[in-house]
DRENFI-476751 format. One record per atom (N, C-alpha, C, O): residue number from 1; residue in one letter; atom name; x, y, z. Coordinates in pm, 1 decimal, decimal comma. Example, Ala and Ser with C-alpha at 12.3 -4.5 7.8 and 13.67 -1.06 7.14 Angstrom:
! residues 2
[node 1 'A' 'N' [1319,0 -569,0 780,0]]
[node 1 'A' 'CA' [1230,0 -450,0 780,0]]
[node 1 'A' 'C' [1320,0 -330,0 780,0]]
[node 1 'A' 'O' [1423,6 -331,9 846,5]]
[node 2 'S' 'N' [1285,0 -225,0 708,0]]
[node 2 'S' 'CA' [1367,0 -106,0 714,0]]
[node 2 'S' 'C' [1290,0 3,0 787,0]]
[node 2 'S' 'O' [1340,9 113,8 803,9]]
! end
This chain:
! residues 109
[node 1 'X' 'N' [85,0 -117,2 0,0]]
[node 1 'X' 'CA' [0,0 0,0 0,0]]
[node 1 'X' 'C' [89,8 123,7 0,0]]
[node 1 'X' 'O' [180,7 110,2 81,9]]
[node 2 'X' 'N' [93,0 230,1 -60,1]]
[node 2 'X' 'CA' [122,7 306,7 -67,6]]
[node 2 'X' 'C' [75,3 416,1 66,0]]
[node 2 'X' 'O' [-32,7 420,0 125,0]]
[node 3 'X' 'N' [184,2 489,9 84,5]]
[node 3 'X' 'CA' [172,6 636,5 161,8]]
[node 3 'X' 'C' [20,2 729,0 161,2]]
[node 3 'X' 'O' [-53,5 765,1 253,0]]
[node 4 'X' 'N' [11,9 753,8 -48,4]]
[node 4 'X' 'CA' [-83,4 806,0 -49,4]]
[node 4 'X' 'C' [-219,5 721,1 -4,8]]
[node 4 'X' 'O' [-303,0 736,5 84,4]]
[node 5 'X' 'N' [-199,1 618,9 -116,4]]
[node 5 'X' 'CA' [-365,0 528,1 24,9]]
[node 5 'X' 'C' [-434,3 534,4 90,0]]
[node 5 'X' 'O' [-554,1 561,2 99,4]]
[node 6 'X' 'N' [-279,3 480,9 197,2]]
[node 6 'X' 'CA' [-298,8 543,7 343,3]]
[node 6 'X' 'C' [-335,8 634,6 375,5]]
[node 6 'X' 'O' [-420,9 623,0 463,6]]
[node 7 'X' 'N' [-300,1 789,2 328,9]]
[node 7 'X' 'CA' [-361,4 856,3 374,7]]
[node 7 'X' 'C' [-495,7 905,0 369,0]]
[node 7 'X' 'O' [-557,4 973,5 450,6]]
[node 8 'X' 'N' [-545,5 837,2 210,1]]
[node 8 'X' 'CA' [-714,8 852,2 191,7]]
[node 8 'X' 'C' [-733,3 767,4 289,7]]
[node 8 'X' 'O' [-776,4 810,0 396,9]]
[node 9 'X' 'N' [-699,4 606,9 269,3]]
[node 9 'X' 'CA' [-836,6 572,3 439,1]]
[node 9 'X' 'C' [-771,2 649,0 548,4]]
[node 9 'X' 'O' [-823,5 593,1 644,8]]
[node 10 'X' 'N' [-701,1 729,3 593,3]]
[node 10 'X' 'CA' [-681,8 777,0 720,7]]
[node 10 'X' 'C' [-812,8 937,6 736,4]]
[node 10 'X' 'O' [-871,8 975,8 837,5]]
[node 11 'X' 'N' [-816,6 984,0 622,3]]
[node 11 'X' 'CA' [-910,5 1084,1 540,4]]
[node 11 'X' 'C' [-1080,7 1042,3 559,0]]
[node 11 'X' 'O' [-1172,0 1124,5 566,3]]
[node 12 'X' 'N' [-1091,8 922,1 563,3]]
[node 12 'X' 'CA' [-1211,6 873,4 589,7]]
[node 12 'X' 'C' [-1257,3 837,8 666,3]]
[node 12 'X' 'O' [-1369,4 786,9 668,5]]
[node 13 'X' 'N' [-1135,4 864,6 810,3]]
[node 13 'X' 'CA' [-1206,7 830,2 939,1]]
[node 13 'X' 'C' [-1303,2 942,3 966,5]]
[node 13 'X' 'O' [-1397,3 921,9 1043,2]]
[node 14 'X' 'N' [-1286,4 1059,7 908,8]]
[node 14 'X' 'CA' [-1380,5 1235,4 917,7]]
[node 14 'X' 'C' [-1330,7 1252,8 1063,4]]
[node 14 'X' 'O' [-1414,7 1256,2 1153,4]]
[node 15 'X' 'N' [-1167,6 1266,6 1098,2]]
[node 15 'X' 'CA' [-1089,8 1339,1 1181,1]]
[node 15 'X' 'C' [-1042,6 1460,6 1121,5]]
[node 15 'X' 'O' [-1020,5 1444,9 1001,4]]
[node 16 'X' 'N' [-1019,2 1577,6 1164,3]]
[node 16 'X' 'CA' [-941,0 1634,9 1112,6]]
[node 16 'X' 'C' [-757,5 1589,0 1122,1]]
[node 16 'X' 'O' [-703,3 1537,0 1219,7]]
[node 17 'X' 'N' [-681,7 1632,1 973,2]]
[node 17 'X' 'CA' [-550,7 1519,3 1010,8]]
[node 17 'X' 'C' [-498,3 1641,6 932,4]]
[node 17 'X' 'O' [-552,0 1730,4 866,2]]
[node 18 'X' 'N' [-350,7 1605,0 972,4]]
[node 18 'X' 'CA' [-233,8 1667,0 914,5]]
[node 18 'X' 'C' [-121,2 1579,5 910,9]]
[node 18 'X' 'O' [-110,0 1480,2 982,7]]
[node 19 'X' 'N' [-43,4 1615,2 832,0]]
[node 19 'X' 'CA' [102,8 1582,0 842,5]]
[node 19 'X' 'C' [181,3 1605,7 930,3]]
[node 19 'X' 'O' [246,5 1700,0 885,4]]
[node 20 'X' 'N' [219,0 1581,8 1028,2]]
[node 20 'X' 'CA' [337,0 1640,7 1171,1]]
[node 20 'X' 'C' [237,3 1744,8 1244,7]]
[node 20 'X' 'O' [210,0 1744,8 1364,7]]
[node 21 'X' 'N' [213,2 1789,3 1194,9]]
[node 21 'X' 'CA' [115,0 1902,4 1293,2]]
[node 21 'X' 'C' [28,0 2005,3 1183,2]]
[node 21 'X' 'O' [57,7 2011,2 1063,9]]
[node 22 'X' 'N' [-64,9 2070,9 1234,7]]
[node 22 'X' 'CA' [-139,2 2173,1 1175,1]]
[node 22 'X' 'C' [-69,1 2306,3 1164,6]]
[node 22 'X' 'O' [4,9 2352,8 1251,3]]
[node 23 'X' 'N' [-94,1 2352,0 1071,3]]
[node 23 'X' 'CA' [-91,6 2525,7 1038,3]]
[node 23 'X' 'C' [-155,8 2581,4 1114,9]]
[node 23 'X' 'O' [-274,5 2563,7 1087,8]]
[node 24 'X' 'N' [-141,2 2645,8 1205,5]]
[node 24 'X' 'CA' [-218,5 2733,2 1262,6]]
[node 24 'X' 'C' [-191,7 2901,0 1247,3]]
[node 24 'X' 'O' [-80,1 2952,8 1249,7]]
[node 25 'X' 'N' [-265,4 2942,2 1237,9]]
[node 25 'X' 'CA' [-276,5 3117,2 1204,3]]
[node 25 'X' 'C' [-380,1 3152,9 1301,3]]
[node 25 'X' 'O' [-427,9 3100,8 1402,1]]
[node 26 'X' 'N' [-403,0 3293,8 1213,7]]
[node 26 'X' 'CA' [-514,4 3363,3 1303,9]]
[node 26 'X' 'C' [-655,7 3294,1 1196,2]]
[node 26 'X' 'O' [-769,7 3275,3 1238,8]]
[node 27 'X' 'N' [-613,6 3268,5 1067,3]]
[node 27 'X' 'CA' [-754,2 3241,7 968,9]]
[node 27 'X' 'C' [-750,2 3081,9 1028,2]]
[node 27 'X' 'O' [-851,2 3020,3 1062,3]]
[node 28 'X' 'N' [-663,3 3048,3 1031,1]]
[node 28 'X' 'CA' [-690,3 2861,3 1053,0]]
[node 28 'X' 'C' [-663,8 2828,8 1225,8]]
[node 28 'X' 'O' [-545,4 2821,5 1258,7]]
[node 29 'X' 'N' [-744,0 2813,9 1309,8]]
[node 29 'X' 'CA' [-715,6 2799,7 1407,7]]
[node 29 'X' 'C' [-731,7 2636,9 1443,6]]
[node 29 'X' 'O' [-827,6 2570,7 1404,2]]
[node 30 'X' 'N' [-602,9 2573,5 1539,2]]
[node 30 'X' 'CA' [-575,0 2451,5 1605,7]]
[node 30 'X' 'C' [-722,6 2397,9 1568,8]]
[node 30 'X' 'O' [-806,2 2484,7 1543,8]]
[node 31 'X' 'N' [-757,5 2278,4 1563,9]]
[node 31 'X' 'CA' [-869,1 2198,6 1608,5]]
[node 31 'X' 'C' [-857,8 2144,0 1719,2]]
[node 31 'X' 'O' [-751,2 2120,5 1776,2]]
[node 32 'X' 'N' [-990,0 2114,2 1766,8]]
[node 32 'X' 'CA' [-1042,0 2104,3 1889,6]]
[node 32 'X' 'C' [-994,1 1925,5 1898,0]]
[node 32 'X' 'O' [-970,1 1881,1 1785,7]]
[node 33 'X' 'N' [-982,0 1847,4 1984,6]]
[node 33 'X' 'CA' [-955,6 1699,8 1971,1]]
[node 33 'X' 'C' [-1090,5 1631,5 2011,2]]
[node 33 'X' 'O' [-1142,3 1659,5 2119,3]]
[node 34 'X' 'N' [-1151,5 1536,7 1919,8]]
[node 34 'X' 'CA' [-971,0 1472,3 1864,0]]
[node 34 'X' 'C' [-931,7 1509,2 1714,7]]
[node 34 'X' 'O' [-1018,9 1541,3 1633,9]]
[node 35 'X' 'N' [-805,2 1503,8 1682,8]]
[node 35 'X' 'CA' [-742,8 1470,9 1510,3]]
[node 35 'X' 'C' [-648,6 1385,8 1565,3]]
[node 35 'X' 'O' [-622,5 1339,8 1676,4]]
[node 36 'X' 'N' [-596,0 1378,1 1426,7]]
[node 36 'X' 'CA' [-496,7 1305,8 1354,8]]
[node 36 'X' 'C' [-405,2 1369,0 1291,5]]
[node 36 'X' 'O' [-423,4 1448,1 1199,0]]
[node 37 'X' 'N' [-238,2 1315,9 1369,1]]
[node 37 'X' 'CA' [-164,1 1380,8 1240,8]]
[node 37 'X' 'C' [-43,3 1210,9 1260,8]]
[node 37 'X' 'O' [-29,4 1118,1 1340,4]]
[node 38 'X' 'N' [23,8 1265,6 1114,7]]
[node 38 'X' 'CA' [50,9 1100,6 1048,6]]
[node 38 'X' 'C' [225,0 1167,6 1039,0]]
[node 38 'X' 'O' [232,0 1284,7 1001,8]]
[node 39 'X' 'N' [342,9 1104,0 1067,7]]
[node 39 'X' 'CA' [439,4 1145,7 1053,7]]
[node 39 'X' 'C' [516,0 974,0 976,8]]
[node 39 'X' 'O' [479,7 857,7 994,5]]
[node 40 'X' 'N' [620,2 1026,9 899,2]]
[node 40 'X' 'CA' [696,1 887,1 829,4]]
[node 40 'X' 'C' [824,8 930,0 892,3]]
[node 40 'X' 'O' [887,0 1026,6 848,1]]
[node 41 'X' 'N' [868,2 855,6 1000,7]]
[node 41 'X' 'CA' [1021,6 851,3 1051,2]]
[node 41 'X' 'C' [1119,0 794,7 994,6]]
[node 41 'X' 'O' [1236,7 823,7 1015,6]]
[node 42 'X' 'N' [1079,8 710,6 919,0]]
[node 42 'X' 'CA' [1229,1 611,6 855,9]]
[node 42 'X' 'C' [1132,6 533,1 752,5]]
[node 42 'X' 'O' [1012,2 528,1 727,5]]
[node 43 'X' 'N' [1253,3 474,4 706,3]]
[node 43 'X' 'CA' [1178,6 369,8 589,9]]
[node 43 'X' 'C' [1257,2 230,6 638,6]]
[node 43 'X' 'O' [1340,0 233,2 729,7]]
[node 44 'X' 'N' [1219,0 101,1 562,2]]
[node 44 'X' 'CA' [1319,5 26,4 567,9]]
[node 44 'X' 'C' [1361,3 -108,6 493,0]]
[node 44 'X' 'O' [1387,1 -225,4 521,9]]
[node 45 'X' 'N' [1352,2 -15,7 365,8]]
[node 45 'X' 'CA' [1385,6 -98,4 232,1]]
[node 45 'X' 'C' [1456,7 -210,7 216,9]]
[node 45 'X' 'O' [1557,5 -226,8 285,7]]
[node 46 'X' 'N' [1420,3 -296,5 134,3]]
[node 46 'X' 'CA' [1515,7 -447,4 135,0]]
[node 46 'X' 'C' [1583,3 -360,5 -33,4]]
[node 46 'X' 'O' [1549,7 -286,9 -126,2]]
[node 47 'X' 'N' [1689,6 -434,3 19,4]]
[node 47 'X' 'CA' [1834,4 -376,6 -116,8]]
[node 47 'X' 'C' [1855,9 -463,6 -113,0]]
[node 47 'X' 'O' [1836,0 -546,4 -24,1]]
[node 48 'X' 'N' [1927,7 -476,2 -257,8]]
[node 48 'X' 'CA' [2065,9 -544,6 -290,7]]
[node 48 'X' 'C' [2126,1 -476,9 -477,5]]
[node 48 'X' 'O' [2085,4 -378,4 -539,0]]
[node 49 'X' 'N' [2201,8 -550,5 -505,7]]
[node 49 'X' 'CA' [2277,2 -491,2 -610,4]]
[node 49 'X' 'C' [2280,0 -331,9 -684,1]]
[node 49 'X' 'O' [2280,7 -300,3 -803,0]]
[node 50 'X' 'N' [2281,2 -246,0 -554,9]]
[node 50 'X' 'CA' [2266,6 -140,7 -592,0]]
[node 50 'X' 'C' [2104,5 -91,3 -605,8]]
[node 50 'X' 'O' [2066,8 23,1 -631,4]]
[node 51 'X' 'N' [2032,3 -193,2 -584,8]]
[node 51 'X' 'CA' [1881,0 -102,1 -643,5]]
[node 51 'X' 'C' [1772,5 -127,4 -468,5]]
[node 51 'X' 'O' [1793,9 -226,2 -398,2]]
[node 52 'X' 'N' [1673,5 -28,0 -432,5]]
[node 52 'X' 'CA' [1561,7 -75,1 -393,0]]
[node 52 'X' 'C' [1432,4 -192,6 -444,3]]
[node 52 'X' 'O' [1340,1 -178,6 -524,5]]
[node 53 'X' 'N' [1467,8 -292,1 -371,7]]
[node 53 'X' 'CA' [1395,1 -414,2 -473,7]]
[node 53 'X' 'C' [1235,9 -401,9 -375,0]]
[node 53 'X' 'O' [1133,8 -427,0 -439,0]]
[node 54 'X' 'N' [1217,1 -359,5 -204,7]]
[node 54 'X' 'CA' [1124,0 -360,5 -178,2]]
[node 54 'X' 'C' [1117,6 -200,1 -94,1]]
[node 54 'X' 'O' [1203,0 -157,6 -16,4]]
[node 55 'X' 'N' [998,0 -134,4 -134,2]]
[node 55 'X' 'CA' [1000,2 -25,8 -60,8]]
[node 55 'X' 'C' [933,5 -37,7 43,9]]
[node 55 'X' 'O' [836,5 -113,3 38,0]]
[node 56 'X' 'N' [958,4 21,7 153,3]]
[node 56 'X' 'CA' [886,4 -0,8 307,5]]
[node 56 'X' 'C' [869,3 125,2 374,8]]
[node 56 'X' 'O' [986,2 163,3 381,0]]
[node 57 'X' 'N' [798,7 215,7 429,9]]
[node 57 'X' 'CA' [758,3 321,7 507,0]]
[node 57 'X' 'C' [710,9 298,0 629,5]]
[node 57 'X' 'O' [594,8 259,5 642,9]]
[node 58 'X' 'N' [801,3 319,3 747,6]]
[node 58 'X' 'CA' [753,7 322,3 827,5]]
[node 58 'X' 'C' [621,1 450,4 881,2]]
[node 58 'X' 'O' [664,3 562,7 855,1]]
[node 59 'X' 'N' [522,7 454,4 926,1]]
[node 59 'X' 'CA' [439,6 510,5 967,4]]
[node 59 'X' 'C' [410,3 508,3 1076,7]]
[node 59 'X' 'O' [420,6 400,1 1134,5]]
[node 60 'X' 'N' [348,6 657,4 1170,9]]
[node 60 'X' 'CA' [312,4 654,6 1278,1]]
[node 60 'X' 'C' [195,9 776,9 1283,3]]
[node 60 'X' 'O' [208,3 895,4 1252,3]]
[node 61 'X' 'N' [68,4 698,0 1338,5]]
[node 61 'X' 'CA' [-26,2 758,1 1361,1]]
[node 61 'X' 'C' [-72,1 819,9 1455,4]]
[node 61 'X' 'O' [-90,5 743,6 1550,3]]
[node 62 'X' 'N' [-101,9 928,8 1477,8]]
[node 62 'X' 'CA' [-140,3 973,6 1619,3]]
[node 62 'X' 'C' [-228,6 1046,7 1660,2]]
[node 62 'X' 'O' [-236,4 1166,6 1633,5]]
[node 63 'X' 'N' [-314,4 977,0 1737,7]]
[node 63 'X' 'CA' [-480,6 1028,2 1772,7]]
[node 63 'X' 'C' [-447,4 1085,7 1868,9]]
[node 63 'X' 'O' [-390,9 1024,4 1959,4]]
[node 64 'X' 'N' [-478,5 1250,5 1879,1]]
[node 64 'X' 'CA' [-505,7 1304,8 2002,3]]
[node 64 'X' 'C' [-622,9 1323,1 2048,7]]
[node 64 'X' 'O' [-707,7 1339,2 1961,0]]
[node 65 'X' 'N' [-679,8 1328,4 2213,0]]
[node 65 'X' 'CA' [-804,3 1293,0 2256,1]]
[node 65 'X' 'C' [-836,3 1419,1 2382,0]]
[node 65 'X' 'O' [-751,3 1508,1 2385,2]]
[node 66 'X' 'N' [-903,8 1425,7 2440,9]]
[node 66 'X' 'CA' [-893,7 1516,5 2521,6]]
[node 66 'X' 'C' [-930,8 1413,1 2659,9]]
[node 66 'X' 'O' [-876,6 1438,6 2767,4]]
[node 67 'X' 'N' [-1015,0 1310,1 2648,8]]
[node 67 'X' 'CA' [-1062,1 1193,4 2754,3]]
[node 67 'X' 'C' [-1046,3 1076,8 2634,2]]
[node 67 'X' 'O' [-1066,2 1087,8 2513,2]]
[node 68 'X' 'N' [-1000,1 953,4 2718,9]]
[node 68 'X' 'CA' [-1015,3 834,7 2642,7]]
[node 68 'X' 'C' [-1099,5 782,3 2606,1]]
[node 68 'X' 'O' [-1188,7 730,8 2673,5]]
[node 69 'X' 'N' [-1085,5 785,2 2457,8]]
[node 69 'X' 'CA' [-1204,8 788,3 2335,6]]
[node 69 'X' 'C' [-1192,8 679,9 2267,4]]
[node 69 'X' 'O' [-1143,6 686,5 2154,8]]
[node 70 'X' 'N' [-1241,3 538,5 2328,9]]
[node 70 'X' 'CA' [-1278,6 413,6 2271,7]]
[node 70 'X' 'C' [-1313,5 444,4 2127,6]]
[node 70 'X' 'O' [-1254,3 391,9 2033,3]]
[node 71 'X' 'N' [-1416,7 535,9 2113,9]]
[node 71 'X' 'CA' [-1518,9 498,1 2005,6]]
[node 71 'X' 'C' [-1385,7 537,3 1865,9]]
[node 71 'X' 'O' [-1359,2 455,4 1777,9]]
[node 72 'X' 'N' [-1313,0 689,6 1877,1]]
[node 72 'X' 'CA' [-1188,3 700,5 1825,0]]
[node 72 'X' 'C' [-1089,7 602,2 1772,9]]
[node 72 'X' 'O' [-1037,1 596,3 1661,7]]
[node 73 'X' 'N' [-1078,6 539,7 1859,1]]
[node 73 'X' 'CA' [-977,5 417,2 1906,2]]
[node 73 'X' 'C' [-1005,0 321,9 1808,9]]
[node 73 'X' 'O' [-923,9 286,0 1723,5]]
[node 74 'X' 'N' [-1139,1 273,4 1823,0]]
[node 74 'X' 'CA' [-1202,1 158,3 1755,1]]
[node 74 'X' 'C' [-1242,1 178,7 1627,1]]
[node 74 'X' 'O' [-1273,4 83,3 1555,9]]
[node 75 'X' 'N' [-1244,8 280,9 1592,1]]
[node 75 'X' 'CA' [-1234,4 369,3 1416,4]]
[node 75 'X' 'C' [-1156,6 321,6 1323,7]]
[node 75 'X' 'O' [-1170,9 276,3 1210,1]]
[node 76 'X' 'N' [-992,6 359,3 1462,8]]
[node 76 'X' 'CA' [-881,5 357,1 1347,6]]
[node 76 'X' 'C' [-863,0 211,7 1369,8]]
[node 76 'X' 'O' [-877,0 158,5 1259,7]]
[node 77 'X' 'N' [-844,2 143,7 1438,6]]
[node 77 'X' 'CA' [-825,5 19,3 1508,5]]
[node 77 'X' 'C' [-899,2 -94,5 1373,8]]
[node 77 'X' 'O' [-833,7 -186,5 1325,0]]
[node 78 'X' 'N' [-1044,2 -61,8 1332,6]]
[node 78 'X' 'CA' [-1092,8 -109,6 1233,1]]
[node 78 'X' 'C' [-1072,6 -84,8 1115,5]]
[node 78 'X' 'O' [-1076,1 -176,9 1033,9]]
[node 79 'X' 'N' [-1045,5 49,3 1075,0]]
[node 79 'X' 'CA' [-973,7 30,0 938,9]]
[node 79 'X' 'C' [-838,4 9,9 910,2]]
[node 79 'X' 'O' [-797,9 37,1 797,2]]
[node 80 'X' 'N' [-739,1 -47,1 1021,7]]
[node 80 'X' 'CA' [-660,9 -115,0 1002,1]]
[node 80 'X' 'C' [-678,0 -270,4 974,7]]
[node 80 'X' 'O' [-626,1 -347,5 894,1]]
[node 81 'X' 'N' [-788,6 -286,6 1092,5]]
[node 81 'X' 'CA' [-799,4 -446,7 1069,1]]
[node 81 'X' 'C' [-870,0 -471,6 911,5]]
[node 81 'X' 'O' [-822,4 -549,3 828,7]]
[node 82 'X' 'N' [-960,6 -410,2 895,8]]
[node 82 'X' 'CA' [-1037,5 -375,8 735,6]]
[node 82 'X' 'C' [-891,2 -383,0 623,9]]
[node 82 'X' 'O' [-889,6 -438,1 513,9]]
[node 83 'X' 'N' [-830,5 -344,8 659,1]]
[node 83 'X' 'CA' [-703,1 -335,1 515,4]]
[node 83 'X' 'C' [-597,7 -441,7 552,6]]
[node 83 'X' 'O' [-484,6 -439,6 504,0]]
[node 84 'X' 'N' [-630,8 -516,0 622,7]]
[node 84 'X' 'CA' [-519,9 -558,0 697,6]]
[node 84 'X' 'C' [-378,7 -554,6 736,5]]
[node 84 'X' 'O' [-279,4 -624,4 716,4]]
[node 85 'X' 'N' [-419,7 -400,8 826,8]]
[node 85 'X' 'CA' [-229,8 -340,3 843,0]]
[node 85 'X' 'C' [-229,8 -396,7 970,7]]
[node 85 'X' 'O' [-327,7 -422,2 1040,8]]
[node 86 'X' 'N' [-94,8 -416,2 998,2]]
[node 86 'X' 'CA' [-73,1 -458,7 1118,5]]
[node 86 'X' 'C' [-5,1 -339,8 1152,3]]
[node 86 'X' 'O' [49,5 -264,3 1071,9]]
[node 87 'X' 'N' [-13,0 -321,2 1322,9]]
[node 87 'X' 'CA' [12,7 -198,6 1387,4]]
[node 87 'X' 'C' [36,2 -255,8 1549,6]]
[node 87 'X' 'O' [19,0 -373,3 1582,2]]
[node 88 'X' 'N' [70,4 -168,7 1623,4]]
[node 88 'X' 'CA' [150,6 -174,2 1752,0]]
[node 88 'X' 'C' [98,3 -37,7 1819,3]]
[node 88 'X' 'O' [112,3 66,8 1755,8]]
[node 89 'X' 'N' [43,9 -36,6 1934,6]]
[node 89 'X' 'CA' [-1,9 103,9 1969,1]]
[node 89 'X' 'C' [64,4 122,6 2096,6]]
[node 89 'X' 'O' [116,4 23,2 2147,2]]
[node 90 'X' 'N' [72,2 251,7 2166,4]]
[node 90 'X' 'CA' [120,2 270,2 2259,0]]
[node 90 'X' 'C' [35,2 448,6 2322,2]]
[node 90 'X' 'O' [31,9 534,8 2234,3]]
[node 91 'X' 'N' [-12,2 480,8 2433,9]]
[node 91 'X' 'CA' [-21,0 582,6 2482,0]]
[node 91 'X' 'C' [-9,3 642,5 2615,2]]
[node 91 'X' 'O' [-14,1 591,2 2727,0]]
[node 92 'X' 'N' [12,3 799,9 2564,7]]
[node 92 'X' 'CA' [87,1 859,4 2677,7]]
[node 92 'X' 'C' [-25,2 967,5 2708,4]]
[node 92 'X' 'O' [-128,5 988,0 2644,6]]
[node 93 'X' 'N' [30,4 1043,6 2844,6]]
[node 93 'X' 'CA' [-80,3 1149,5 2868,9]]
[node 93 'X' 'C' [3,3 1281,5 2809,7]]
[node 93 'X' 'O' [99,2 1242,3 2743,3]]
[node 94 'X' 'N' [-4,5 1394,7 2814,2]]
[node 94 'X' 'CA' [58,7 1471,2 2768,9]]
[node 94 'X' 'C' [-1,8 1625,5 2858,6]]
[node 94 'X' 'O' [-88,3 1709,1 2832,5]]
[node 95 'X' 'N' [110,0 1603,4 2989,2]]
[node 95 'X' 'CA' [28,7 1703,3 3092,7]]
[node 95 'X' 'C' [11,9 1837,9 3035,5]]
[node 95 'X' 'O' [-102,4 1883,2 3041,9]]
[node 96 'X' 'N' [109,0 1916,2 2976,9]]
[node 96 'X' 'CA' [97,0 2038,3 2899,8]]
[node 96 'X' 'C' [-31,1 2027,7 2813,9]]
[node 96 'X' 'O' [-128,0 2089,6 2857,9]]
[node 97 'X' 'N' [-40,4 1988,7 2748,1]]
[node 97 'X' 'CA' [-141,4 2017,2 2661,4]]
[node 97 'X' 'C' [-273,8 1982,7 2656,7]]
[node 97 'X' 'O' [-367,4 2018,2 2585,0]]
[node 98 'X' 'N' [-256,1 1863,7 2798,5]]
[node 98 'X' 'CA' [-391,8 1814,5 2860,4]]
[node 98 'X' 'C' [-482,5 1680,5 2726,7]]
[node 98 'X' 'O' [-603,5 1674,1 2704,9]]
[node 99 'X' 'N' [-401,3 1616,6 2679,4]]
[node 99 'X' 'CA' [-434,1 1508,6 2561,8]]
[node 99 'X' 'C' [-379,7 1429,3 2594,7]]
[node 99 'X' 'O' [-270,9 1429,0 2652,2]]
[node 100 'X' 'N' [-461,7 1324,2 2556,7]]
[node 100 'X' 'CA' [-399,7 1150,7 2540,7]]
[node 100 'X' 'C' [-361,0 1143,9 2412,7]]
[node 100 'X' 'O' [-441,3 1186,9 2329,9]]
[node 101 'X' 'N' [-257,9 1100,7 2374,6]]
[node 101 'X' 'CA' [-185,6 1067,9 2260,0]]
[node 101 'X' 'C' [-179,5 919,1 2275,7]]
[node 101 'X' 'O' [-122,1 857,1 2365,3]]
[node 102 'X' 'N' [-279,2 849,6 2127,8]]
[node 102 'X' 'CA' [-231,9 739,5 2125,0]]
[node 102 'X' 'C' [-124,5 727,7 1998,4]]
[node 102 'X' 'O' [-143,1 790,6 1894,3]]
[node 103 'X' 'N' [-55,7 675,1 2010,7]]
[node 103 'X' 'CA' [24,8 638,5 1896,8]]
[node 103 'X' 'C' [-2,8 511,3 1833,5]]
[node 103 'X' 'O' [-24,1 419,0 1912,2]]
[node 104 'X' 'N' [-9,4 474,4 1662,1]]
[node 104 'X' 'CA' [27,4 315,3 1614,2]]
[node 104 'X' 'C' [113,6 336,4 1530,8]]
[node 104 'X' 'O' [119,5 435,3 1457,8]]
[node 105 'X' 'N' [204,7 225,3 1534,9]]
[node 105 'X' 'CA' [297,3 212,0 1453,9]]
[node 105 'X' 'C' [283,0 148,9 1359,2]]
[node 105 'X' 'O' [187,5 79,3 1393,8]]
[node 106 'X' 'N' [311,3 114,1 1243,8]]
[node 106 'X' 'CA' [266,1 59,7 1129,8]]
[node 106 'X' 'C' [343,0 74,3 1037,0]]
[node 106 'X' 'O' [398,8 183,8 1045,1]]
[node 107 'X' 'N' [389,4 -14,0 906,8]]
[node 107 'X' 'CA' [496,6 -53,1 822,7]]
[node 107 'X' 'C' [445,8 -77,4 664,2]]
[node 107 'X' 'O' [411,2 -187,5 621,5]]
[node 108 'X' 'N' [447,8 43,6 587,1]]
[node 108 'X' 'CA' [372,7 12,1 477,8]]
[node 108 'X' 'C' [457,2 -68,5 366,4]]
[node 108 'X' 'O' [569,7 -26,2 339,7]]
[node 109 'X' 'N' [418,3 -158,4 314,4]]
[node 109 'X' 'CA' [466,2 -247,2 212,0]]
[node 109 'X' 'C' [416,6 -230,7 51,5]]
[node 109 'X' 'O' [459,0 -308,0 -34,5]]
! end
């Protein structure tokens, strides 16, 4: 699956999402949680003779919440299982900003 794909079904959960974070101005102001923003940290391609023979993207998704939001949870949770990505989640509280950040990790092929 490709990056872009991904990011249409991530588009169809009807979160607001960004890439690393939102633009914010005075015309575009923060959204309220929850969203989504999607960051690619690394890749981790199979090589050999000089060429990329398999491309791989690592991905990481991240739902911010303001209270823990099953119904959120179980959104993205299903259209992973629906495409069948496999993923790894992990979350933190985030006292500054007063959000639960869940994170999944996920490995596009």
């Amino acid at each position: 699956m490709s990056l872009l794909e991904f990011v249409s079904l991530l588009k169809g959960l009807d979160y607001p999402i960004a890439h690393s974070h939102f633009k914010v101005d005075a015309a575009n102001p923060a959204p309220q949680p929850p969203f989504i923003t999607y960051v690619t940290p690394s890749t981790a391609n199979k090589m050999a003779d000089n060429k990329v023979y398999y491309k791989m993207t690592d991905v990481d998704v991240e739902l911010y919440t303001r209270d823990k939001d099953l119904v959120a949870e179980q959104k993205i949770e299903a259209m992973f299982d629906e495409h069948s990505i496999p993923y790894n989640a992990t979350q933190v509280w985030i006292e500054s900003e007063q959000v639960f950040q869940k994170i999944y990790e996920t490995r596009l092929i």
